[in-house]
C-alpha positions as CSV (number, residue, x, y, z in Angstrom):
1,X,0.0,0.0,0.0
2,X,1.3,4.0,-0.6
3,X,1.0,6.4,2.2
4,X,1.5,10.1,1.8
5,X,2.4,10.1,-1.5
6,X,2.1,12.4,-4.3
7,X,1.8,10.1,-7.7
8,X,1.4,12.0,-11.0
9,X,0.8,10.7,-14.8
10,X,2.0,13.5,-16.7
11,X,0.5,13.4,-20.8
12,X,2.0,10.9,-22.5
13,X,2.8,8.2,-19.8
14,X,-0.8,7.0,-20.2
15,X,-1.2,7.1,-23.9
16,X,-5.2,6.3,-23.7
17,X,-4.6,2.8,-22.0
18,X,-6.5,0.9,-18.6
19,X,-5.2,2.2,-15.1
20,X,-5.5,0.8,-11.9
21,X,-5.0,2.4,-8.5
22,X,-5.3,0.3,-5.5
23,X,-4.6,0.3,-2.2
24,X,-3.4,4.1,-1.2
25,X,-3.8,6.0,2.2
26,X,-3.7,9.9,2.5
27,X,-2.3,10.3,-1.1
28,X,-2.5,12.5,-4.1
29,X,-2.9,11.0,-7.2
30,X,-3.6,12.8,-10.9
31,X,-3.9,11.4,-14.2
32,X,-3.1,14.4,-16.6
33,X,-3.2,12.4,-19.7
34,X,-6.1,10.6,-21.3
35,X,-7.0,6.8,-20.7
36,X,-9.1,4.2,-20.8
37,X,-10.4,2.4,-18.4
38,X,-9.5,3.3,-15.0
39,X,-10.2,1.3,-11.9
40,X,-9.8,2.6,-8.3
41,X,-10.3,0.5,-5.3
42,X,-9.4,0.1,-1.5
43,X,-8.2,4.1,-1.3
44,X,-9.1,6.4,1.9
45,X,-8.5,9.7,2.6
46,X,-7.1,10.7,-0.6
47,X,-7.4,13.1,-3.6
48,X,-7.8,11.7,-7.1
49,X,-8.0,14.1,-10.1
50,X,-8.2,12.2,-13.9
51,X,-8.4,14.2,-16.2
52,X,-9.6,12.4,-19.2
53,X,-11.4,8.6,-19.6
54,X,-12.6,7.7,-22.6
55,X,-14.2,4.7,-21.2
56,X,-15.6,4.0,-17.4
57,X,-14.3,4.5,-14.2
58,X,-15.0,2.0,-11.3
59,X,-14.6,3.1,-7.6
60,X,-14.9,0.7,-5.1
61,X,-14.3,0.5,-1.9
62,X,-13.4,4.2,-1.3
63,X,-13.7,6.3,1.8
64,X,-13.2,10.3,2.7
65,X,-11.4,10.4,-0.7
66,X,-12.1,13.9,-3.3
67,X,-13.0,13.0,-6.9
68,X,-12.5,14.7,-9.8
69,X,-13.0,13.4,-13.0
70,X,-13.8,13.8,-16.3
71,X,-15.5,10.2,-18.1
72,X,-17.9,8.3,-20.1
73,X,-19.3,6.7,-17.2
74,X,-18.9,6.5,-13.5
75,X,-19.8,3.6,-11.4
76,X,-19.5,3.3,-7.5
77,X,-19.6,0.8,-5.3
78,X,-18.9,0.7,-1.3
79,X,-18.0,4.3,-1.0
């Protein structure tokens, strides 16, 4: 798991593929390029920004965590 981290996907690193992000405590994460897929699960007390999916985005199992995101589709579950 990743605690107090800052973890940043600048354009280009992504390249419009599937992410995952799993298992982070008290972290800051941003997707600044555009992908597909993206699946976050077990994170707490974090910030998430994603700037682009073309596809869905799946959040489960999240708690006290900030969204924001720009998608197709958004689907929750356990938050």
């Amino acid at each position: 798991p990743r605690h107090s981290t800052t973890l940043t996907k600048l354009p280009g690193s992504v390249s419009g593929q599937p992410f995952t992000i799993a298992n982070c405590n008290n972290c800051i994460i941003k997707i600044v390029d555009n992908c597909d897929q993206v699946q976050i699960d077990d994170v707490a007390d974090s910030k998430i920004f994603i700037g682009a999916s073309s596809e869905s985005i799946f959040i489960r199992d999240c708690t006290n965590c900030t969204f924001t995101i720009a998608c197709k589709q958004l689907r929750t579950r356990d938050c």
